[in-house]
C-alpha positions, 0 to 999 in steps of 0.5 A: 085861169090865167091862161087861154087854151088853144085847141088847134086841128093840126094834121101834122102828117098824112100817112103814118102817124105815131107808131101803131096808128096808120092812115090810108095812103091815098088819102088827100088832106083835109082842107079843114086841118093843118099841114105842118107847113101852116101850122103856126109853131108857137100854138104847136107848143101851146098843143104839146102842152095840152096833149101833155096834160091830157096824157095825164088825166084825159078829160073826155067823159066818155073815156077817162083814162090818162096815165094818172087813173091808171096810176091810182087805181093799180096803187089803191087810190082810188077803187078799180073795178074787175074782181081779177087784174086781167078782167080789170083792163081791156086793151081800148082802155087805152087808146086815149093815152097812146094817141095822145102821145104818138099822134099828138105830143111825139109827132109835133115833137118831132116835127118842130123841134128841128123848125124851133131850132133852125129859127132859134126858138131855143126856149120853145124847143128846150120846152117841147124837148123836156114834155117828149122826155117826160111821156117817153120814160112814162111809156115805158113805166107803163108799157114796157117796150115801145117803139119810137126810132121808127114812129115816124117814118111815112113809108113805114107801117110796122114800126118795132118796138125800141129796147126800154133802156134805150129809150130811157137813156134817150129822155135822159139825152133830150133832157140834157138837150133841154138844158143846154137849149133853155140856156141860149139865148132865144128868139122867140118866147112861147105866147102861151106857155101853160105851165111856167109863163116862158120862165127858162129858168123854171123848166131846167129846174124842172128838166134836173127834177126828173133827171133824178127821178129817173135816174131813181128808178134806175137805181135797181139796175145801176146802183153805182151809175144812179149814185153818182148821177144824183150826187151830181144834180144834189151838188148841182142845186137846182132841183124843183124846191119852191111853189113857183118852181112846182110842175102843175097844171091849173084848172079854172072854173070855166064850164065850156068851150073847152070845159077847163075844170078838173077831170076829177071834179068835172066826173063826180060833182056834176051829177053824183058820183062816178069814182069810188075812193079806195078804203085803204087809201082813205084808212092810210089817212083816218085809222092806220096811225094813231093821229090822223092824217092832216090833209085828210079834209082835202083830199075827201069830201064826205056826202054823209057823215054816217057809213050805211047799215042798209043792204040797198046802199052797201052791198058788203054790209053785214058781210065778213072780210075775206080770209085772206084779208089780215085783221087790221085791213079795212074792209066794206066801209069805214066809219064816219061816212068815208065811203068808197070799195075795196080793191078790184070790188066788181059788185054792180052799182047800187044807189049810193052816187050821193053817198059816196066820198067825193075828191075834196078841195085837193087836187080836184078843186072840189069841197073842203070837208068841213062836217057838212055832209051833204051832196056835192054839186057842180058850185062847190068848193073850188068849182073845179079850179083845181090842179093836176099835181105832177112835180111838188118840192115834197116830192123832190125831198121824198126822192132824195130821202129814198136815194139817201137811204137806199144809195148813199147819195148826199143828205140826212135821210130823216131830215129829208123825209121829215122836211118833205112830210112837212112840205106836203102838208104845208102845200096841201093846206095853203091849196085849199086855205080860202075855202078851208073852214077855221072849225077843222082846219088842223092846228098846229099841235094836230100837225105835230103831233103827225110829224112826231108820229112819223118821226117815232116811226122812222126811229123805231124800225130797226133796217133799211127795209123798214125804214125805206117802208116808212119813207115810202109810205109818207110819199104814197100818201104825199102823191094822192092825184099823181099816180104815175109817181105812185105807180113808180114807187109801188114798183121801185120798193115793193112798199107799202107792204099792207096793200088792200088784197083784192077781194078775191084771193086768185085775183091774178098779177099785179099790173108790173105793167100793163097791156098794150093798147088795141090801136097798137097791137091791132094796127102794127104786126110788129107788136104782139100783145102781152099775154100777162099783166106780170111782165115787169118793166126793165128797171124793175128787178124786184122779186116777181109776184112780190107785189099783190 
């Protein structure tokens, strides 16, 4: 890893912190910790960015619950267990993710972006200003309603939930604060910055990037609004189109003080298992086509080679698919040893930790599945120098070809489509390119053949609904590790339309959002709890129930 990580105690404020957490009042410092007043600005920067990607995938073991897990499992990447939507979640679940924002990425936000700006440390603010943007839209992605105006007022414990539009037109401004902060000139320039070595440049590319991604899913409530403003960032031309202008956080192998390797590799190489893959996920890439999906050894790794016919191993075996399950879903296992659970399956845990399909070489850092078949263990692969994949170029194009079908904006649909399939191919192989092995690495004619695959598709569906299923279905599969985006798509077109069911027909409703966190509702008596998974997030206009 090329970078140091700093884990700096900063206690940056003593009474209210956040905006459902409080503290006792008359609490006196901690000597131990920090006070804003000493705490050293530039590795406040370096904290926001860890707060940041923890947000994202939070690596404690005992509570592995970032927005990206979330993201996965309500999408179908990976198997969530429960039976029904509502036994799935209980509201601690997350904790993690909410203090992470309030009490660490939000708070030191708040508290120096005035002091970067007063010193002119533009490039630190403008940096700080794009991550504040980032998590707020994401809180209310996932949450809805949250409240932000009043965190941070001391003398106020009860602080109201804000109007969602509000706030997402607020990360939009500290977006365009953002830019205008990274085109001064600075000076300061950060000691340690994680994602972009201090490249100004970089982070406005990065900053015009979720700009349209936001403005994307605005586009259900102000189509003209969205039309106009992704014309502008396309004849603007700075969207994320290189891999060194990609929005990643990178892993290394180091094992501790802290433990920098992936979340995913650190949780199932070490002592076996502990996620499922999702059988629909893995099915999308093995067997919906008739050519299979090229990046399909890096995203899994098989321990076995063999899908099980033993009852102690497979519960499901021998079993028949629910009837409510079309004939063409995947159900139990695959075959050729991809092992994982279908959706909401919340059978117990049999003896299957060596057995089950592992995250492979991509993003997690783990094995390239090159036919081995054999137990993943903590030297494999990558050794868990993987990367949290938060913003690609095929991402950019995904965006672009949605906003070309669906709002007119500037561009050929099918080319940036078939141009953004081709980029995460290409970016998926070049990731896992030193431990691929040359045996099953995809041939060239292998990948044509998917692109011609995809490209008949796309020319064959005869409407803009079928055509925006094909679109959506190329970015699914693109966004395997990311899902926040995926958690957005799913909700933005409806699609794919052949997601796993639950095992149980009445499993409930689909997570158009999810429930508030304990720490909030049980500290705040501003914000009551939801009383339903069903409540749809304000840029979600789609038809309720449209989603199972």
């Amino acid at each position: 890893m090329k970078n140091k990580l700093f884990y700096i105690p900063l206690t940056l404020i003593i009474f209210m912190v956040g905006s459902c957490t409080f503290f006792d009042l008359e609490l006196t410092k901690d000597p131990n910790e920090l006070a804003p007043e000493n705490a050293n600005p530039d590795y406040v920067l370096n904290q926001m960015q860890i707060d940041f990607k923890d947000f994202l995938n939070n690596p404690d073991p005992s509570n592995w619950n970032g927005v990206n897990k979330f993201g996965m499992e309500a999408t179908r990447m990976i198997n969530v267990w429960g039976g029904t939507y509502e036994n799935a979640y209980t509201p601690t679940e997350f904790d993690a993710v909410w203090t992470l924002a309030y009490e660490g990425l939000l708070m030191d936000a708040h508290t120096f972006i005035p002091v970067y700006e007063a010193n002119e440390w533009y490039l630190h603010s403008g940096i700080a200003k794009v991550l504040q943007a980032y998590v707020l839209a994401t809180l209310v992605d996932f949450f809805g309603d949250v409240p932000f105006a009043e965190s941070f007022d001391a003398s106020n414990l009860n602080p109201v939930a804000d109007n969602q539009s509000t706030i997402y037109n607020l990360a939009i401004t500290y977006l365009d604060e953002a830019i205008a902060d990274l085109q001064k000139e600075s000076k300061a320039v950060p000691s340690n910055d994680l994602f972009y070595n201090g490249d100004a440049s970089k982070w406005i590319t990065l900053a015009n990037t979720l700009k349209l991604k936001l403005y994307l899913n605005l586009r259900l409530i102000d189509k003209t609004n969205s039309t106009n403003q992704i014309n502008a960032l396309i004849a603007l031309n700075n969207f994320i189109d290189e891999p060194d202008e990609e929005f990643l956080f990178r892993y290394s192998t180091t094992e501790v003080n802290p433990d920098s390797r992936n979340p995913h590799f650190i949780y199932n190489y070490l002592n076996g298992a502990n996620d499922y893959m999702s059988n629909y996920f893995m099915w999308t890439l093995y067997g919906e086509k008739n050519n299979i999906d090229p990046r399909i050894r890096y995203y899994f790794y098989r321990q076995t080679l063999t899908s099980s016919t033993n009852f102690q191993e497979l519960p499901c075996y021998g079993t028949t698919a629910p009837n409510h399950y079309s004939p063409e879903m995947p159900y139990c296992t695959l075959s050729d040893g991809y092992w994982g659970r279908d959706h909401l399956d919340d059978d117990g845990i049999p003896p299957d930790t060596r057995r089950r399909t592992l995250y492979g070489i991509y993003p997690a850092g783990g094995n390239f599945d090159n036919n081995n078949g054999i137990s993943g263990n903590s030297g494999d692969g990558l050794q868990g120098a993987g990367i949290e994949v938060i913003m690609t170029q095929s991402f950019v194009k995904f965006m672009l070809a949605e906003a070309s079908l669906t709002l007119g904006t500037t561009g050929d649909t099918k080319t940036w489509l078939m141009e953004a399939v081709q980029n995460s191919i290409e970016t998926v192989m070049d990731f896992g390119s030193a431990q691929a092995d040359p045996l099953y690495i995809p041939t060239n004619a292998m990948i044509t053949a998917y692109l011609d695959e995809v490209s008949t598709l796309y020319d064959n569906a005869t409407n803009e609904q079928e055509r925006l299923e094909v679109i959506t279905k190329e970015y699914y599969i693109a966004l395997f590790g990311n899902g926040v985006e995926a958690y957005n798509l799913v909700r933005r077109t409806t699609f794919p339309s052949n997601l796993q069911p639950a095992l149980l027909e009445a499993a409930g409703n689909f997570c158009r959002s999810f429930i508030y966190p304990a720490i909030c509702v049980n500290l705040n008596s501003s914000i009551h709890q939801k009383t339903t998974f069903a409540t749809q997030v304000f840029w979600d206009t789609n038809a309720a129930g449209i989603i199972q």
